[in-house]
C-alpha positions as CSV (number, residue, x, y, z in Angstrom):
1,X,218.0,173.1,164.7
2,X,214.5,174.0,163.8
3,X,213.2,172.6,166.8
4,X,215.5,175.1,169.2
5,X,214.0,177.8,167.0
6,X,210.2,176.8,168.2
7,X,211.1,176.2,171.3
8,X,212.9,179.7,172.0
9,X,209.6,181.3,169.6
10,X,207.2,179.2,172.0
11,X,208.6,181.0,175.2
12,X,208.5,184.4,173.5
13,X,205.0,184.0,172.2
14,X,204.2,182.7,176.0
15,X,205.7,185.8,177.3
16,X,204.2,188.8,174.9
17,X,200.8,186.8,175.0
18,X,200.4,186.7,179.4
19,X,202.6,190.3,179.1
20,X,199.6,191.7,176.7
21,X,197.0,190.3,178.9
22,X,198.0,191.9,182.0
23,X,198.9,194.8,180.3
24,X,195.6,195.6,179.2
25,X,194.1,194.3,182.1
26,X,192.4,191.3,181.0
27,X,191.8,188.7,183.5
28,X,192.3,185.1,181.9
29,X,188.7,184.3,182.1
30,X,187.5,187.6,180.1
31,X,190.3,186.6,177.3
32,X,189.2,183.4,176.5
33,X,185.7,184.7,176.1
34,X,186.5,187.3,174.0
35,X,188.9,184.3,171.6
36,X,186.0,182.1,172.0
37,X,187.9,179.6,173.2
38,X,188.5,178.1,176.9
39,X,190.8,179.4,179.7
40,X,192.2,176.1,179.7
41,X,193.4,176.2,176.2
42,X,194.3,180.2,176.8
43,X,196.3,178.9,179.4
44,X,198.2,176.4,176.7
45,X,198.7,179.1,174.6
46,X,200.1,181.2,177.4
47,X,202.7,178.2,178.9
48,X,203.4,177.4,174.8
49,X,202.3,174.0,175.2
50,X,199.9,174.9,172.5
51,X,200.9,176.6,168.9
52,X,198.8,179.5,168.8
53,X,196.8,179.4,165.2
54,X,196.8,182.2,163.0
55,X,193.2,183.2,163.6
56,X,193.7,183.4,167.2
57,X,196.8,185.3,166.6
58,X,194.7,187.6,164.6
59,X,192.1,187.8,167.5
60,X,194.6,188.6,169.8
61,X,196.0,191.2,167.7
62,X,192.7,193.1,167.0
63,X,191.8,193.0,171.3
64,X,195.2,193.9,171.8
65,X,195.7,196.9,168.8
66,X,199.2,195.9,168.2
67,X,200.7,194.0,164.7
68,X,200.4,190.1,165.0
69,X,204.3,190.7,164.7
70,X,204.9,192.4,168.1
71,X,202.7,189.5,169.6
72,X,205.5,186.9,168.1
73,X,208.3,189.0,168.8
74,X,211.0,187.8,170.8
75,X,211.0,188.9,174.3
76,X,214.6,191.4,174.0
77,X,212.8,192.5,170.9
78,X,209.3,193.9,172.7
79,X,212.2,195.1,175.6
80,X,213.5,197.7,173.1
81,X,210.6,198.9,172.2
């Protein structure tokens, strides 16, 4: 049971985190940079093949200016915003 739950986080977190990007117009490249981390893992993060550690999540919460909350949200949850 848990693992359905991180499965159906994982794609949410994939969505919100590519959704955010593009949203505030950050290339993939330019993102990683600014996490300090490689596009390749970026790209992990992004395709939730990767869990996305809290000080990342932090990072991408500060570039971004929303909560780390509305980054993990589930994707009918950032819809009804």
């Amino acid at each position: 049971m848990e693992e359905k739950s991180w499965e159906r986080g994982k794609q949410a977190m994939r969505i919100r985190i590519k959704e955010l990007r593009i949203e505030h117009g950050y290339r993939e490249q330019e993102l990683a940079r600014l996490l300090s981390i490689s596009v390749r893992t970026l790209r992990r993060y992004q395709s939730g093949q990767t869990r996305l550690p809290g000080d990342t999540l932090m990072k991408l919460s500060a570039i971004f200016g929303v909560p780390p909350e509305e980054i993990l949200m589930e994707e009918d949850d950032a819809n009804d915003r």
